[in-house]
Structure formats: C-alpha cells, structure tokens
N, C-alpha and C positions, 0 to 999 in steps of 0.2 A: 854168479852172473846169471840172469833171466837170460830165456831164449823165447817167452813168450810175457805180455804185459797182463796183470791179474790184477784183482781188487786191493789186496794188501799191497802191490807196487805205487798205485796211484795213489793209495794213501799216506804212501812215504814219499811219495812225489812232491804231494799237496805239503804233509809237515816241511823238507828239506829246499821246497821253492818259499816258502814264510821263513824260515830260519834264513837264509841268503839273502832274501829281501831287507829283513829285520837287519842283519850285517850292516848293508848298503843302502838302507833305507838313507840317512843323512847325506850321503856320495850324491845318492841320484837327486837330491832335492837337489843340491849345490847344481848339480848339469844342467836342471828345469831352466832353459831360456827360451823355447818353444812347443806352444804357439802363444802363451803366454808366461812371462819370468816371474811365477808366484812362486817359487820354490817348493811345492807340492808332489810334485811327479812319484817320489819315492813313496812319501805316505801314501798316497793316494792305491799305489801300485801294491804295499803291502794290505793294506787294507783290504781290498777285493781279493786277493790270494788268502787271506784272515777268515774272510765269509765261505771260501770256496773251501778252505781247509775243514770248517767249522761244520758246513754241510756236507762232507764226507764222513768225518767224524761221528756224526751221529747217525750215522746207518750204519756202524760197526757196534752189536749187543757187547754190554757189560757181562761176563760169564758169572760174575760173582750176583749181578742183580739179575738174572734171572739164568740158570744155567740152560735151560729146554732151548735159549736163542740159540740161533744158527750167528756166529760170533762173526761172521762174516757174508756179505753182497755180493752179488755179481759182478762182475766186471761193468756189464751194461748198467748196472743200477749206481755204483760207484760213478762213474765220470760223465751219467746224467746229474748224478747230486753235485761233482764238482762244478758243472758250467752254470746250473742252476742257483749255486753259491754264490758265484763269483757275476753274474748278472743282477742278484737281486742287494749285493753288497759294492758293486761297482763303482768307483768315486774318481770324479775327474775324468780329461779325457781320452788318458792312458789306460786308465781302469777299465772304461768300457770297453774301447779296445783290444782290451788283453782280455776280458771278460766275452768279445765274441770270437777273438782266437781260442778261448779255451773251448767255448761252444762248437764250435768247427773242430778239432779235434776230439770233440766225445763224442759226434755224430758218427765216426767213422768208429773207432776205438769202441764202439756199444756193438760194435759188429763182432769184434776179435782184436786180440794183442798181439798179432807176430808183425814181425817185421814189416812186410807188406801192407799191414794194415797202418804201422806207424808211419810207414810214405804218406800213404793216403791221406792221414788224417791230420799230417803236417802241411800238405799242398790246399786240403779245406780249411784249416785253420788260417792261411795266409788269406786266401778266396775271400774268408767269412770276414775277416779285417776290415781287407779292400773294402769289401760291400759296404759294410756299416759306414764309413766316413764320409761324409757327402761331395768333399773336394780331397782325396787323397795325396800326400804330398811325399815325393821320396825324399830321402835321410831320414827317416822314422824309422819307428817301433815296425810300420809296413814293411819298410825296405828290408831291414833284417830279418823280420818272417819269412819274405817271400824270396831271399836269399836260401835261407836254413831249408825249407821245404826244396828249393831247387837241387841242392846239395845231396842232400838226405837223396833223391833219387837216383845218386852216381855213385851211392854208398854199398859196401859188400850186403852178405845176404844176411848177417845174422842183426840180431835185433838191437845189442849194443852197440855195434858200427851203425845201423843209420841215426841211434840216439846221440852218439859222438860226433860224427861226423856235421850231425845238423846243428849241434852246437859250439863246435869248431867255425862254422860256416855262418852261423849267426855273432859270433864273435869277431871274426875278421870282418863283416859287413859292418860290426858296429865302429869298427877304426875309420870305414870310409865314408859316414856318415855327414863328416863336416864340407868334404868335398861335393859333398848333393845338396846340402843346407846353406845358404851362405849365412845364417844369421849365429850359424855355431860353429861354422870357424872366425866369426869377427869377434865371438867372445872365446875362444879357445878350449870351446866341450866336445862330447860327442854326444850324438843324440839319449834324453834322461829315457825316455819309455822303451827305447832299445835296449839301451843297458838294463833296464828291469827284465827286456825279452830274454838275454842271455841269461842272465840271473835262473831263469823260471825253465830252462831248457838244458840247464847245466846241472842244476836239479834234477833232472829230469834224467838225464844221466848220469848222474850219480844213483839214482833210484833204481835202474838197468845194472846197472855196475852189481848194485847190492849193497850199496850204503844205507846204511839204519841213521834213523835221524835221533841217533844219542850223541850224548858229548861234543864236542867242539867241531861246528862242519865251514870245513874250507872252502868256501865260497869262487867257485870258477866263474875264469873268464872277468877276473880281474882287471878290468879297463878304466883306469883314470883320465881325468879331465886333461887336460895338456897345461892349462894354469888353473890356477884356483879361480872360482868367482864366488859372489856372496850368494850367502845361504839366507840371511832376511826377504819376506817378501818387496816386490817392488811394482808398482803400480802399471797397468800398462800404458802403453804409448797413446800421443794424440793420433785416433781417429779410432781406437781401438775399439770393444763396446764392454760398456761398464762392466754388468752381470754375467754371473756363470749360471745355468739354471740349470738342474740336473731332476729330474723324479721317473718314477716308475711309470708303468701304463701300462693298462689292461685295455689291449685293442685288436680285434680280429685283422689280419694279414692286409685285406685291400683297403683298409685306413691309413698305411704307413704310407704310400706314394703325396698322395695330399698332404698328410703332414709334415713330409720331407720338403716339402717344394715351398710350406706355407712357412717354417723355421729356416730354411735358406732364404726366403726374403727379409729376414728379421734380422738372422746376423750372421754368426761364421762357426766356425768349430764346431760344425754338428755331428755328431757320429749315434747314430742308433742302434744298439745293438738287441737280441732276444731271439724271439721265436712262441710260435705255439698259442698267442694270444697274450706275451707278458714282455713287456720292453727294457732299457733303459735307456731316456731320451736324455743329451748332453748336447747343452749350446752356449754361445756366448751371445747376450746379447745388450740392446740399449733399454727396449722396453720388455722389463723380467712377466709383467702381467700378463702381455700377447704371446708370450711364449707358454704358460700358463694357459693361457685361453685355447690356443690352438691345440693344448692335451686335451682340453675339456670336449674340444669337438670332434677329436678323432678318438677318446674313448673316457677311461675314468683314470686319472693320474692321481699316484698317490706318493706319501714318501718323497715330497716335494723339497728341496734345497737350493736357496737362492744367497747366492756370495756377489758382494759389493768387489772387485778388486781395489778400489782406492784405500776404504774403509779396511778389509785385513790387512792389505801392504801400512794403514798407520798403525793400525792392533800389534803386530808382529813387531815393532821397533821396541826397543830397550824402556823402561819407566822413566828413564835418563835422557830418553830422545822425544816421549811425548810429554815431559817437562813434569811431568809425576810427582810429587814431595809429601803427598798427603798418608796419611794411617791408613792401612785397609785392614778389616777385619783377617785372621789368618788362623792356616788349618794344617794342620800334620795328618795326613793318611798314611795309615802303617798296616800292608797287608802281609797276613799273618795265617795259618790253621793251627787248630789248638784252644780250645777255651781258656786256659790259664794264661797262654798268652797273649792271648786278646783281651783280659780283664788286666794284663801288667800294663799294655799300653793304652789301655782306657783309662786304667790307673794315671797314668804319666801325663794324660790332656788330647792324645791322639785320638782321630775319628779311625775307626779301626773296619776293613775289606775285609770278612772272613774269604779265605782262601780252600778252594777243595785241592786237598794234596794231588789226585788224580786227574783235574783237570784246571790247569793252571787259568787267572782271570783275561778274558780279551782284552782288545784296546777299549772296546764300547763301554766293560764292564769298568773298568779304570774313570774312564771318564764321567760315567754317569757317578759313580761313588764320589768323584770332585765335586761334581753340580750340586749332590746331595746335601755335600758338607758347606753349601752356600757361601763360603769363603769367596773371596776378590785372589787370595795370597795361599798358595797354597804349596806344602812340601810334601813330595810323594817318598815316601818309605820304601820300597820293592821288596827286600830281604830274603830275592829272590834272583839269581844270575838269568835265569830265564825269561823274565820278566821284560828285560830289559827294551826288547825292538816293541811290544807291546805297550809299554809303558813314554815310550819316543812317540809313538804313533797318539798316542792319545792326548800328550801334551801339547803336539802341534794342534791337534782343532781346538785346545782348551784355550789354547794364546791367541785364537783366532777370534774365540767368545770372546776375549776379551783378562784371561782371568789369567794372575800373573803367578809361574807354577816354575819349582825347581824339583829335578827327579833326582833324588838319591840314589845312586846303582847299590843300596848295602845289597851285601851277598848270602847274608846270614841273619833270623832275628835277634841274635846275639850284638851284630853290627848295627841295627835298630833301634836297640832298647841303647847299649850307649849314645846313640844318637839324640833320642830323646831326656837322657839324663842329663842331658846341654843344652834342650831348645828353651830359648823364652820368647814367650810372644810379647815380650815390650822394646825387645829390639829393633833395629831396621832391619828389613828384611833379607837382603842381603849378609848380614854381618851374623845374622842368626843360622843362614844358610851356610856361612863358613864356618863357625863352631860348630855343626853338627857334623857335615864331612869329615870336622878334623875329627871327631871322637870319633866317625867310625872306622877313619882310616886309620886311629890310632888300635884298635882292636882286631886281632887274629881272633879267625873263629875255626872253629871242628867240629865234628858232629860222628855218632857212631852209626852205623848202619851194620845191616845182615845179607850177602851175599846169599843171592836169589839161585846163583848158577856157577859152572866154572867159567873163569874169565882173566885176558890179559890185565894187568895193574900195575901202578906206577914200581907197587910196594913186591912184583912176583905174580906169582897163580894163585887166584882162590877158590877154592869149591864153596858149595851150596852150605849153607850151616855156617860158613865162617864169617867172623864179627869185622868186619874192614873199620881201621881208624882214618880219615878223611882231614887233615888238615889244607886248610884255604883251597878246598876243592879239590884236592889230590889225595886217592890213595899214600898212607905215610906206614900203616901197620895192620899187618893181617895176624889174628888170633883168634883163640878159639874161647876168649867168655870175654865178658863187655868189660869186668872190673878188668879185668889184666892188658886190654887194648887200653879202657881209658886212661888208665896208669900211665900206659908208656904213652900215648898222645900227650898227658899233659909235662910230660917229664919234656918230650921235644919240647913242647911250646914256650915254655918255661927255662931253656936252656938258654933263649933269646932273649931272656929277660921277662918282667911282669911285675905289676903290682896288684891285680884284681882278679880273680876267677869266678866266671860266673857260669853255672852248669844249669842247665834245663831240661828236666826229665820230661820224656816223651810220654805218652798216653800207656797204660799198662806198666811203667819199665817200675820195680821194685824202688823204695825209696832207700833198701841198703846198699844201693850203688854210691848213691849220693853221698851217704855214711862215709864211705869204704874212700872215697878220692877224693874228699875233705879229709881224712884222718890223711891220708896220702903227704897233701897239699900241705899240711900240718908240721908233716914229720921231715920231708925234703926241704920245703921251702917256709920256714916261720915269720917270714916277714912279708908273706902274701897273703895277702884277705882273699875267703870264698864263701859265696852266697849259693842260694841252690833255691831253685822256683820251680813250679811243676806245670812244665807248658801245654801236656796233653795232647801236643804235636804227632802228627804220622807222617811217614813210618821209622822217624828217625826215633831210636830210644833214648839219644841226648844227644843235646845240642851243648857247646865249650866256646865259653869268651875269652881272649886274654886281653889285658887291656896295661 
C-alpha cells in the first residue's frame, strides 16, 4: 500500500483505469441517454484515458533501448503527460470532461502525492469540470466528481483512505444520479460519464492499494443499469441540433470568453476544456461551419471532427436494417508478432497488423490497419486476450465510417490460423463469420513461457528459470526444460480428446523441440496429426493448438 502517490503509481493508475473502462466500455455505451442517446459515452471515455495512458507511457525509458535512461519521471512530469494525453485525445463530451478532471488533478498532484495533496486535487478536478461545461447540469459525471472530492475531505489521514473513500463516494453518488436527471430514470440508467467517473477512480484505488495491472482486474463499483436499453445508436430528438463538432485549438487564455459566448449562441453541449494555450472545443450544433468559423477566429483549430447524429444512428443499424444484400469487397486482419507468422497468414489471404510483443496495438492503430485494408467487410483477428477493449473501441468508429466489421476475441495465433483455415470470401458475410468462430472455438491453445521471477500460479510457486506450461491462459505445469513441460501440456490437452496438433516455434527456440513432441505425439497418440511452423514469435518459445 502507498502512503505517498509517485510516478510508477500514476502509471498504473492510467493502465488499470483503460483496463476497467475497456471492461465496461459496452455497459456504459448501453447507459449513454444524455445529453444525447448515441451510445458513445463508454468509447469515447476509454479513448481519452487510451491517449492519456499512451502519453504517460512514453516518458517511461526502455532500459534495454537505452540503458544511461533514467527509467523513470517525476511525479510532476508523469501526470502533466497524463492530462496532456487525455486533452489532446479527448472525444465526446464525457471525454473532454473527464480530460479537464484529469487536468485539475495533475495541477495539484505536480505539487506532491500524499494525502493532502490528493484532497486538493480531487476538489480541483471537480472545480476544473464545473468550469469547462458552459451550462453544468447535475446527475452527471459533475455530480459524482464533486461528490467524491467532498467525501475525500472527511476521509482519514493516510492516503488510501481518501483514495477509497472518494471512490466509495463517487460510487454511491452515481446510484442517485437518476433521481437529479429525469431523463435517466424514464429510461431506467444511471448516469454513462459517471459510471466511467467511478471506473477511473476505482482505479485509482486500486493503484494506492498496490494493484499492478497484470492479469485479470476486477473492475469496482460495479453499477448496472436498472433495465437494459439499446446499445445501437439512436438519432436525436426534434429540436435537438444535428452536428457534434469536436477539434483542437491553439488559443491564448483571453480568446476563450468570446468563443464561449459565440458557440453558446450556436447550440448546446459545449464544454471546453485545456489550458496553456491548447483547448479542446466540444459542441452540438445545427450549423457545423460557424462552429468551425468561430475556432478560426479565436485561434488556429486543428484535428477537426464533425459527426451527423442522424447519418451514424443509420451507419450503426444492422446490413438487415439498412436493407443491404449487395457483395462488399472483404478483409481478414490478423494481428500477429513473429515473421513466420505473419507470412502463414499472408499465406492464408489475411491483411496481416505486425504486432510489437512489448507494446500491444491501440484502438487508432487497429483502425487505421482497417482503413488501410480498404475493405467495406471486414474480420478482425486479435489472437490476443488483451486486445480486446482496444479492439471494441476501434470498431465502434469503424461502423460509424461506415465499414461493416466482426471482431474475433481468438486468444491465441494458434486460434487464428484455425480460423482462417475456414474463411472463404465468397460467402455471406455473416455465415463466413460463423465458420471461423466455430474453428476457433473449436481449438485449445497453449503456449510455453520462462518465468521471469518467483510467483503465485494456478499450477503452485515458480521461481526464475522455470519453464510454466499455460493451457487456455492458465498456468497447468511448472518444469524445469521446455521438452518435459511440453510433453506434459500436450498429454493434458489431448486427454480431452483431438484430432490436430499444431506447434509453433518461437524466435530462437531449437527445432529439436519440435522433433522431440512430434515423436511424442506419435508414440501416445497415433491417430493424431501434427504440423510444426516456425512463427518467430516473442517471448513465447511455443505456441500449441488442439483442434
């Protein structure tokens, strides 16, 4: 447990509030019914915490690419990069909002991490909120700020009680959020950009606590809708104003009053967040140009973004619903690390995502790799469990293009390639998307790895040196050489039946492994076929398909 906040905590801050968002990322679209029901709120919310993680991240040195780095920021320099992140990747109107909460808490937090300062910089984060929204409305994402911050200051002295306590307290504020909104108790939610507030604060404590953001994180403050509602977008009401217009802007301080006054005669939902000379302006409005114009005259706007609500609420509806029957050209993206495996699925027809083992692809990267593959029809591959709220996030603005996308969760490229030894593109598109789920989900996959340290596992303790066998993502067997774990990996996997093994050597790993658990595969089981590919993968030495 910390008793003061440091650079490595905000950075586990920043991963373990995207991991929870990524969770709840679809939850919160579902709640999205104000200020408009696009179903956005969650993406939008992970997104900006995406950018905010991203820019923290990169002010932490690689030791192995340069070791002289000082491998670690300051505190102050750390959660300047996150508000800076999450301002300049900010989307929607929850985004920017949460993007100058987060601003308001690194103002103080650049000061120091103890307790005291984490008051302070939860009561400016709620302040900073306020400010930015040009008609603040309570049941929001406000309300619950400016709850948690109150809270937080009747909290004990040490520094995980006012991290608990505020998000205890932003948690119960978000139950009474329908009772301040009426338009989310008449559809039975609770407010979406609150619920991403807790998400991002429970984190937060969790990160105080001393949660590392490996393996499976349990997402607090768990607050469900009271009924379900639809997760498609939905156009908004008459009188509402068509456009959402979102862009950056570079503008010295006394430009923002005129442009506040001149975008509040235009339309509504305005909130502007930043600082320093660099904005981001979010409005709703009828005419998207004079919103546009009014940037140009209060400074230089860039990174402009202009959304039709009618036009994505018909984008977003089923091929079925906007009466669709026609052939679209279609694309398999299969991200992958490893040359040999990215030539097995360039092999197979796929547009192949090299993947850096070390730093897994963003949502942006995802999507751009789509657009690249100019397909209308597109199947995304992951082959990675990590992937996944990135991989969500990305698809929502790709359906928003326009472009009509199914995301495969495979967990393994072993899950993948069976995947693709089913796809055909002269199917419908649909029915090509069911055969490839079913083979992946007809295929167990494993993979051997080298424990880095001592550590709790499903399979016992293992120290540094020892080889762990990983079946469907769980430690299953700890040994001490690769041939003698794989053996017993594949003897489990095979106990449950099989008809295919398919092995894939990692980068470096001897090709007498492969030898050695084929003769295996041979001698146990003779009525199973095994193939062996050399994927060049890191840092796994192999990777194991059953099928």
């Amino acid at each position: 447990m910390l008793h003061t906040l440091d650079a490595p905590a905000v950075r586990t801050w920043c991963q373990l509030a995207l991991r929870a968002l990524g969770q709840a990322r679809e939850e919160i679209d579902a709640l999205n019914v104000y200020p408009v029901p696009d179903g956005d709120t969650g993406t939008n919310l992970y997104l900006t915490v995406e950018s905010a993680a991203a820019e923290v991240e990169s002010r932490f040195a690689d030791p192995a690419a340069d070791p002289a780095a000082d491998p670690a920021p300051g505190l102050a320099e750390t959660v300047r990069a996150m508000a800076r992140g999450a301002l300049v990747g900010a989307r929607g109107n929850s985004g920017v909002i949460l993007a100058q909460w987060l601003r308001g808490t690194a103002e103080t937090l650049a000061e120091g991490g103890g307790a005291e300062q984490l008051r302070a910089a939860l009561q400016r984060a709620a302040d900073s909120a306020y400010q930015a929204v040009a008609e603040p409305v309570e049941g929001t994402l406000l309300t619950v700020a400016r709850v948690a911050a109150r809270e937080a200051h009747r909290a004990g002295d040490g520094l995980a009680q006012v991290a608990d306590t505020a998000y205890r307290a932003a948690r119960d504020a978000l139950r009474h959020t329908p009772e301040q909104l009426a338009v989310l108790a008449e559809n039975g939610v609770v407010d979406a950009g609150g619920r991403g507030l807790v998400a991002v604060l429970g984190a937060l404590a969790d990160a105080v606590a001393g949660q590392q953001p490996m393996g499976p994180v349990a997402l607090r403050g768990d607050v469900r809708a009271v009924e379900s509602c639809e997760t498609h977008l939905r156009p908004p009401g008459p009188g509402h104003p068509a456009f959402e217009v979102i862009y950056l802007l570079d503008a010295p301080d006394e430009a923002l009053p005129a442009l506040r006054e001149r975008l509040g005669g235009l339309g509504d939902s305005l909130v502007i967040g930043g600082g320093d000379g660099l904005w981001n302006v979010h409005v709703h409005v009828d005419d998207a140009g004079a919103a546009v114009e009014a940037g140009v005259g209060a400074g230089r706007p860039h990174q402009i973004r202009i959304t039709h609500f009618a036009e994505a609420a018909a984008r977003s509806g089923t091929a079925a619903e906007r009466g669709e029957r026609e052939e679209r050209a279609r694309a398999v993206l299969s991200v992958v690390s490893g040359g040999g495996l990215a030539e097995l699925c360039e092999q197979a027809g796929a547009v192949v995502l090299h993947a850096d083992p070390d730093r897994p692809p963003a949502s942006a990267e995802l999507a751009d790799a789509v657009r690249r593959s100019a397909a209308r029809e597109v199947v995304l591959l992951l082959n990675d469990p990590e992937l996944r709220a990135a991989a969500g996030a990305a698809a929502d603005q790709l359906r928003e293009e326009g472009v009509r996308i199914a995301v495969l969760p495979t967990r393994s490229p072993v899950q993948g390639l069976a995947a693709l030894a089913v796809h055909e593109g002269g199917r419908r598109f649909d029915e090509d998307v069911v055969a490839m789920t079913s083979a992946a989900g007809a295929t167990r996959y494993a993979e051997l790895a080298v424990a880095e340290g001592e550590s709790w596992t499903m399979a016992g303790v293992c120290q540094a040196g020892d080889v762990l066998g990983l079946i469907d993502g769980d430690v299953a067997v700890i040994g001490a050489g690769l041939a003698e774990v794989g053996e017993s990996v594949l003897d489990r996997m095979l106990g449950a039946g099989g008809e295919l093994v398919t092995l894939v050597l990692g980068g470096g790993t001897d090709e007498a492994l492969a030898h050695r658990l084929v003769a295996h595969v041979r001698h146990r089981r003779p009525e199973v076929d095994a193939v062996v590919f050399h994927g060049g993968q890191e840092p796994a030495p192999l990777l194991i398909g059953v099928e």
